[in-house]
C-alpha positions as CSV (number, residue, x, y, z in Angstrom):
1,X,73.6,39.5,94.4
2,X,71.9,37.7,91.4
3,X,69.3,34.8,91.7
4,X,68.4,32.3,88.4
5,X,65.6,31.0,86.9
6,X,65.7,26.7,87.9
7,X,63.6,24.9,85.2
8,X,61.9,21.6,86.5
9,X,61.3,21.1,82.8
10,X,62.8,17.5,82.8
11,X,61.3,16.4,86.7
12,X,57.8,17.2,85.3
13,X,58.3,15.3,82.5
14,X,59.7,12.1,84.5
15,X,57.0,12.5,86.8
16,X,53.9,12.4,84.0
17,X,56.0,9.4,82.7
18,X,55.8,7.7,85.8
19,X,51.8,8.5,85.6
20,X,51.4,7.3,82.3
21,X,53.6,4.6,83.0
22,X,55.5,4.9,79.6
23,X,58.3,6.9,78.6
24,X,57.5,9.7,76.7
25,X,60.0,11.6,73.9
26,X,60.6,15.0,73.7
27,X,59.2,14.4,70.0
28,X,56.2,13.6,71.3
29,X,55.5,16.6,73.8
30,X,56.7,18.7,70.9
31,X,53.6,17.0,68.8
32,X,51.4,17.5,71.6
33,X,51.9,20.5,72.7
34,X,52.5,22.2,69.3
35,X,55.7,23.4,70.7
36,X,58.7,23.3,67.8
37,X,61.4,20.2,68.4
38,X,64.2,22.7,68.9
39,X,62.2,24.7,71.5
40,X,61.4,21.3,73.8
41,X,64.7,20.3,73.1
42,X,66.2,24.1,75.2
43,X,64.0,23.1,77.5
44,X,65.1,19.4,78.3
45,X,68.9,20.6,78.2
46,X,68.1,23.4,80.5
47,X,69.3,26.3,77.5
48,X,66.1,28.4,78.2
49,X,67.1,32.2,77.4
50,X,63.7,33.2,76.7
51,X,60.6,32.4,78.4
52,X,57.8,33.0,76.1
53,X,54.1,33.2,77.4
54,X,52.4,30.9,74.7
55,X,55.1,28.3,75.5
56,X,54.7,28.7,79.4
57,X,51.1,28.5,79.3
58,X,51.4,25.2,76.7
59,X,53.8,23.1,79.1
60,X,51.6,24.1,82.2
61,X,48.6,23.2,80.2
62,X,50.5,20.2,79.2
63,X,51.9,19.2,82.6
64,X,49.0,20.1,84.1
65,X,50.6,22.2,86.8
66,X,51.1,25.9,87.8
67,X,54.1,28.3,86.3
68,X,55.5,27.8,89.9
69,X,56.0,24.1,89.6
70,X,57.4,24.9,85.8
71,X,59.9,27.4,86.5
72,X,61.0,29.1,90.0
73,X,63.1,31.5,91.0
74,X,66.1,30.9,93.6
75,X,68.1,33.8,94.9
């Protein structure tokens, strides 16, 4: 019995797009949020092996949600 980490990574950033009401590249979170390209770009193709704090807090900070709307665990 094994469970896996489901990253919402790409519905958050769709859904502050649709907030904004402009498309927004992963260049530009990477900019904002101080993140490294590579990084946002694991994130966006769902290749997370490591969840790092300073990144978690910086995408919640930047998505403006909790760590349970970032990431979630399904068994």
């Amino acid at each position: 019995m094994s469970g896996k980490i489901v990253n919402k990574f790409m519905e958050l950033k769709e859904r502050r797009e649709k907030r904004l009401g402009s498309k927004l590249t992963l260049e530009k979170i990477s900019i904002d949020t101080g993140i490294a390209y590579t990084t946002i770009m694991r994130w966006a193709k769902d290749q997370v092996v490591r969840y790092d704090d300073k990144i978690l807090v910086a995408l919640c900070e930047y998505f403006e949600v909790n760590l349970s709307e970032l990431i979630d665990y399904e068994k």
